[in-house]
MIZA-790448 format. One record per residue (C-alpha): residue in three letters; chain; y, z, x. Coordinates in Angstrom, 2 decimals. Layout:
<nodes>
   residu   chaine     north        up      east
      ALA        A         Y         Z         X
...
</nodes>
This chain:
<nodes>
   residu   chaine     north        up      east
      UNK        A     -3.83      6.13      4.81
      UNK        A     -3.40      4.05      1.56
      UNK        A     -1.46      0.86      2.37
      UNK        A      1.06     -0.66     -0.76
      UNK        A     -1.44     -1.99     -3.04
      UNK        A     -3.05      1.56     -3.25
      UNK        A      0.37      3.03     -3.45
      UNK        A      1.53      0.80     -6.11
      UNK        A     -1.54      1.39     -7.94
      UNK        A     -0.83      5.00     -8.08
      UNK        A      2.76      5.03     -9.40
      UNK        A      1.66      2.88    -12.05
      UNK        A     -1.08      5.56    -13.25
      UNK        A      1.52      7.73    -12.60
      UNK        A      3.61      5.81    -14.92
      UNK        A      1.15      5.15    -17.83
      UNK        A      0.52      8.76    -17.40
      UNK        A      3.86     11.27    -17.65
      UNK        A      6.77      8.69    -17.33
      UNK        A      9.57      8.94    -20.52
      UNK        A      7.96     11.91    -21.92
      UNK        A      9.19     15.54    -22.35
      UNK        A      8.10     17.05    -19.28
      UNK        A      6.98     20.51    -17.68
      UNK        A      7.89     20.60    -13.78
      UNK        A      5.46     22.73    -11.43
      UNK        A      6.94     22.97     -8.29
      UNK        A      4.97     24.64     -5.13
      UNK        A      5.84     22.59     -2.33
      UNK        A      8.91     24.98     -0.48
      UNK        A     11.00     22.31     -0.86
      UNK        A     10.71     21.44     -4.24
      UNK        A     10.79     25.04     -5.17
      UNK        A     14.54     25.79     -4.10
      UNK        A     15.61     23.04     -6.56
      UNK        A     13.05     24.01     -9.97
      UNK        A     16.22     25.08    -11.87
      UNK        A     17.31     21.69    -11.76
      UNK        A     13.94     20.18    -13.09
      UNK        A     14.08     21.76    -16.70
      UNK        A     14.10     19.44    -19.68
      UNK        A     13.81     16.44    -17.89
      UNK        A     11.78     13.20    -18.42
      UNK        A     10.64     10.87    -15.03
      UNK        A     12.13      7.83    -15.99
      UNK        A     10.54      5.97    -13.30
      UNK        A      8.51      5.30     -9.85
      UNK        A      9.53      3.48     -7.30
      UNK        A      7.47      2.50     -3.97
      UNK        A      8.79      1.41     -1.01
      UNK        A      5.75      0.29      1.57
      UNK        A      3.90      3.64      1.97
      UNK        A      5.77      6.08     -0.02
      UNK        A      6.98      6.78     -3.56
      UNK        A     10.33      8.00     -5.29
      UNK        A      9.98      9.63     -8.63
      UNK        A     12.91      9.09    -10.68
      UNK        A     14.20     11.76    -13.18
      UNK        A     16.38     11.89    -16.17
      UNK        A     18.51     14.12    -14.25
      UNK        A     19.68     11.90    -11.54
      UNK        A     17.58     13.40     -9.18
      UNK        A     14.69     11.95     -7.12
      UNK        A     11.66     13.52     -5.09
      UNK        A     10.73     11.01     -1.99
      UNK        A      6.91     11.59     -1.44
      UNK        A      5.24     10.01      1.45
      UNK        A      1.03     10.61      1.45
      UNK        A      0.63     10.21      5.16
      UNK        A     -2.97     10.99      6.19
      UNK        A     -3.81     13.79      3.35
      UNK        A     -1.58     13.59      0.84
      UNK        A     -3.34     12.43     -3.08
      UNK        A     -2.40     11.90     -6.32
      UNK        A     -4.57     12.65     -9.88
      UNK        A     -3.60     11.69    -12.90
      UNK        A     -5.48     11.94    -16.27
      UNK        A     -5.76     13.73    -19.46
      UNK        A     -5.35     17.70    -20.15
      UNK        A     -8.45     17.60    -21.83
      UNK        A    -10.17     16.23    -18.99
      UNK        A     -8.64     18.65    -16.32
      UNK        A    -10.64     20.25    -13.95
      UNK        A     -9.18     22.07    -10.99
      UNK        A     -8.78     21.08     -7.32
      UNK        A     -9.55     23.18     -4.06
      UNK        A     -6.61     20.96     -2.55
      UNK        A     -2.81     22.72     -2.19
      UNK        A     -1.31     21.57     -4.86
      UNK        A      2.47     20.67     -4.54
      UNK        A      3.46     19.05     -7.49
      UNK        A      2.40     18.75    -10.91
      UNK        A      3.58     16.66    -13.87
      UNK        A      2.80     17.77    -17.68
      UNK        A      3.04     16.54    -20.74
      UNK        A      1.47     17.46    -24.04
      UNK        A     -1.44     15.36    -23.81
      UNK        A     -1.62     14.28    -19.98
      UNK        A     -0.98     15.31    -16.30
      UNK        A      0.19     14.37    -12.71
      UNK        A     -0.12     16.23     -9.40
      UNK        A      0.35     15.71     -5.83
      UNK        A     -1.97     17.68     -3.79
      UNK        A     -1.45     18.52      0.36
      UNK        A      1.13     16.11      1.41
      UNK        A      3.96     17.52      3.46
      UNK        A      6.26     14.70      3.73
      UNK        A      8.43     15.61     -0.12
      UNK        A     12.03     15.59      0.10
      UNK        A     14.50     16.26     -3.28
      UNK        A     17.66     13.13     -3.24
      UNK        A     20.02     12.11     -5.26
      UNK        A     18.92      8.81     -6.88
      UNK        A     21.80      7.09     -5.56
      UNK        A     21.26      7.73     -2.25
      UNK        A     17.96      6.81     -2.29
      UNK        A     18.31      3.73     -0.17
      UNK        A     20.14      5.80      2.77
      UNK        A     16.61      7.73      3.20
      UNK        A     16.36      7.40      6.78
      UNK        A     12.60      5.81      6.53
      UNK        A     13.59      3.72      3.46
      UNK        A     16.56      1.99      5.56
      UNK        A     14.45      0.71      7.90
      UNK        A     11.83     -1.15      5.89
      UNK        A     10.91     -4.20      5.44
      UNK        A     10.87     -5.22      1.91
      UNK        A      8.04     -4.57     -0.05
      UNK        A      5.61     -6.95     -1.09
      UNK        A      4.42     -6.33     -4.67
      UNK        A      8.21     -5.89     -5.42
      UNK        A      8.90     -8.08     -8.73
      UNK        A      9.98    -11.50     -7.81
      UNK        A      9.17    -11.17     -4.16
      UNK        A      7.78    -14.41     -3.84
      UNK        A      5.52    -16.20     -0.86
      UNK        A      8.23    -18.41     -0.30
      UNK        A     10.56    -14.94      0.40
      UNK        A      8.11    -14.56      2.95
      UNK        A      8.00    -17.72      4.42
      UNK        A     11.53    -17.75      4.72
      UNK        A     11.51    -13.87      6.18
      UNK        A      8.95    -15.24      9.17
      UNK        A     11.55    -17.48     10.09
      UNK        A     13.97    -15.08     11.45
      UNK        A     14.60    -15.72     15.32
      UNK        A     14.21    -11.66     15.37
      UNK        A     10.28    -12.15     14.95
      UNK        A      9.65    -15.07     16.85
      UNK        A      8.38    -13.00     19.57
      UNK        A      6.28    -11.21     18.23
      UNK        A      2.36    -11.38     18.58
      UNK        A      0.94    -12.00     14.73
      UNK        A     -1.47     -8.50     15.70
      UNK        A      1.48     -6.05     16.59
      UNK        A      3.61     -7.85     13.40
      UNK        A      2.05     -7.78     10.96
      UNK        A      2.01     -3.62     11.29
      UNK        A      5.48     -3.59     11.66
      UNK        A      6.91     -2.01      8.50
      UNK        A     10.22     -2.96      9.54
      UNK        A      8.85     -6.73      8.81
      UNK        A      6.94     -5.54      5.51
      UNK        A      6.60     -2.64      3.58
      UNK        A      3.06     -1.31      2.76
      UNK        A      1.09     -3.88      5.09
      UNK        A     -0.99     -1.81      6.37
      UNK        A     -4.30     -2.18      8.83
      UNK        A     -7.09     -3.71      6.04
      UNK        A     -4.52     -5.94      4.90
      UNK        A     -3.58     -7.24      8.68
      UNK        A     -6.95     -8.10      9.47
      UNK        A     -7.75     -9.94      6.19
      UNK        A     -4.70    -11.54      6.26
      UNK        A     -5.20    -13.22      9.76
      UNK        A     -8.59    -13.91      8.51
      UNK        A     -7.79    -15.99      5.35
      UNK        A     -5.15    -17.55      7.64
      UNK        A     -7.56    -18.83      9.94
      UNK        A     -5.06    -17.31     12.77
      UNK        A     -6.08    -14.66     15.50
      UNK        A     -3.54    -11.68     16.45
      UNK        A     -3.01    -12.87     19.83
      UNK        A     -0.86    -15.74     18.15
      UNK        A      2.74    -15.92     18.76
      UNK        A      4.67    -16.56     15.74
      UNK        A      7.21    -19.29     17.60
      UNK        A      3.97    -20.56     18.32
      UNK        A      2.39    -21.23     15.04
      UNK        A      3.17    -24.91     13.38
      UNK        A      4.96    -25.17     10.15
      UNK        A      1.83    -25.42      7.95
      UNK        A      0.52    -22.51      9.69
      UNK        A      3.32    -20.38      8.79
      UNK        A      3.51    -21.47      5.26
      UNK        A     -0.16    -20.35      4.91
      UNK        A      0.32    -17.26      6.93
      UNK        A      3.09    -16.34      4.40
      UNK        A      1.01    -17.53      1.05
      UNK        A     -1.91    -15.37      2.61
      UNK        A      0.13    -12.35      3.39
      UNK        A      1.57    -12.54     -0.69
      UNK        A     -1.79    -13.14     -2.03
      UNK        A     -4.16    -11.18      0.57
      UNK        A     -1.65     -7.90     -1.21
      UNK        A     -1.56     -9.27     -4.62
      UNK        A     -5.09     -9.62     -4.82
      UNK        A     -5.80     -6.29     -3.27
      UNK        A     -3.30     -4.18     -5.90
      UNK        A     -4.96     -6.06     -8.77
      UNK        A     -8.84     -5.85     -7.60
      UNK        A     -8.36     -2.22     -6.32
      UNK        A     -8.83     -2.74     -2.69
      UNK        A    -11.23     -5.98     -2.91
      UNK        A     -9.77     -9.00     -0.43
      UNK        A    -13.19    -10.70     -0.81
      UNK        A    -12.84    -14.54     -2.85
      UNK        A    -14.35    -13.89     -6.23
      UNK        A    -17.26    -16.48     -5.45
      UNK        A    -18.78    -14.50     -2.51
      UNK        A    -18.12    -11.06     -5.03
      UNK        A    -20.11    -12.95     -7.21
      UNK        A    -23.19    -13.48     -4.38
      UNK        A    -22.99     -9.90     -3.34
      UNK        A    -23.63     -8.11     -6.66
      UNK        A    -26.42    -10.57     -7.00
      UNK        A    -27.93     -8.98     -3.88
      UNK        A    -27.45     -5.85     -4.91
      UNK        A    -24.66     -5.22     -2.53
      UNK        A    -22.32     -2.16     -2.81
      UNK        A    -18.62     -2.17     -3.13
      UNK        A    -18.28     -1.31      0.41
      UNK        A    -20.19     -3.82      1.68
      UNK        A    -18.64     -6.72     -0.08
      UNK        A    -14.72     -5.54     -0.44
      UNK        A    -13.26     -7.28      2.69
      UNK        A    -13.91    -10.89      4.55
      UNK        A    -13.68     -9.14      7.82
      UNK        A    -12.39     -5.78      7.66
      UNK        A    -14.73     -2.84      9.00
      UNK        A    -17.98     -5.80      9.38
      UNK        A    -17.95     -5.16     13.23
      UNK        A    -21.45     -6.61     14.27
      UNK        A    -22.53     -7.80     10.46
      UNK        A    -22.09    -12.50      9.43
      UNK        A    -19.28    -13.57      8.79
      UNK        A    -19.63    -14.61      4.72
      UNK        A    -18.20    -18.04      5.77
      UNK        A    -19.78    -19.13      8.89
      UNK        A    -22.05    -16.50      9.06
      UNK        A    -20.29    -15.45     13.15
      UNK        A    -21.11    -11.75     14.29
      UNK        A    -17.61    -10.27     13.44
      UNK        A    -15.70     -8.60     16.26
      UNK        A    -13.39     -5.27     16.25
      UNK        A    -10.64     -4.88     18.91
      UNK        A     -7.61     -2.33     19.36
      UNK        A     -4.27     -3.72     18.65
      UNK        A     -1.11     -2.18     18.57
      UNK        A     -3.20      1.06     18.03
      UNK        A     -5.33      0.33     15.48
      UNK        A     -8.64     -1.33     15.02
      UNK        A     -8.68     -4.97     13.92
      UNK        A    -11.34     -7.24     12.81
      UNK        A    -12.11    -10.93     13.26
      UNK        A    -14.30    -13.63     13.15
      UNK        A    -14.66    -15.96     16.61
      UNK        A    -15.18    -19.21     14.87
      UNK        A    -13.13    -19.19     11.72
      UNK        A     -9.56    -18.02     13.48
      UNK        A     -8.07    -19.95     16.01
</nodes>
């Protein structure tokens, strides 16, 4: 599932691609079909993301909510670059020069775009991270809440509730770069500790929505390609390198379950 930087990344293409255009609606989700009357002659003015999921904003006051879940994708691009897709298509987006369509999600719902924060999944997130002007020191002050003190940093840091869009890659690169391990308590951590955990957790996502995907440093990027590494091999510090060196200290890297999903870490450089 793509965590916020991917989403984020997609509404922007999105965006660039159809947004404050005259637009041609092509509804085939069943939901989206009982309201194509009221998608003629409009322009998206807009895409929101909240965590995981995306609201499309339209010149008619309308929204469509659009969560990917496991299957759900996006494709954007020019008309005279289309080729067609063997996925169910349930959306598509046209303008006279470019395209965007949402292929075999199932989670699409049609809102009024004032009401978009009552969705009953937007209510209860977190905020999001790569929302403008959402600042590490937002976070810091967020981790302070007596309501998360509890909390192991592992089962946390998935909670959407506390974030939106930090998802499992980001968790276990964030922990890394923290030098914390998920068994951690927050109440437990020092002050310094928790200002780095917050810095990492707005710069681990940052870096991630900019580099598409990569939470590597730039310096140890630098020494893979001049291996002749591939992308996959050199996009995270920790993440899905069960049995392979840790790049800093060179530790066999470790993979446990926790809270449900798998999570990465290194033995020597967490504490």
């Amino acid at each position: 599932m793509p965590e916020g930087p991917e989403v984020r990344r997609s509404a922007d293409q999105i965006e660039r691609s159809v947004a404050r255009k005259p637009l041609s609606c092509i509804f085939e989700h069943p939901v989206l079909k009982t309201v194509s009357n009221e998608f003629v002659d409009v322009e998206l003015t807009g895409v929101d993301t909240f965590g995981k999921a995306f609201v499309l904003n339209f010149s008619n006051a309308k929204s469509i909510y659009v969560h990917l879940q496991l299957y759900g994708r996006w494709r954007t691009g020019k008309l005279s670059s289309y080729k067609p897709s063997r996925r169910s298509l349930r959306l598509r987006l046209e303008t006279d020069t470019h395209y965007a369509e949402l292929y075999s999600a199932t989670d699409i719902e049609v809102l009024s775009t004032k009401d978009v924060s009552k969705h009953k999944f937007i209510k209860k997130l977190g905020p999001d991270l790569l929302k403008k002007g959402y600042a590490a020191s937002h976070i810091s002050r967020r981790l302070n809440k007596s309501t998360f003190s509890r909390r192991t940093l592992g089962a946390l840091l998935l909670d959407q509730s506390v974030f939106g869009g930090l998802g499992n890659y980001l968790r276990s690169e964030v922990l890394f770069r923290s030098g914390l391990m998920h068994d951690r308590k927050l109440r437990d951590l020092s002050k310094e500790e928790r200002t780095l955990l917050a810095r990492m957790i707005h710069d681990t996502t940052h870096r991630a929505y900019k580099t598409r995907g990569i939470t590597l440093d730039d310096e140890w990027v630098q020494v893979a390609k001049t291996q002749g590494l591939r992308r996959s091999q050199y996009r995270h510090f920790v993440f899905d390198r069960q049995g392979e060196s840790c790049w800093i200290c060179e530790t066999t890297i470790k993979k446990v379950q926790v809270a449900g999903r798998r999570l990465y870490y290194c033995t020597s450089c967490q504490q």
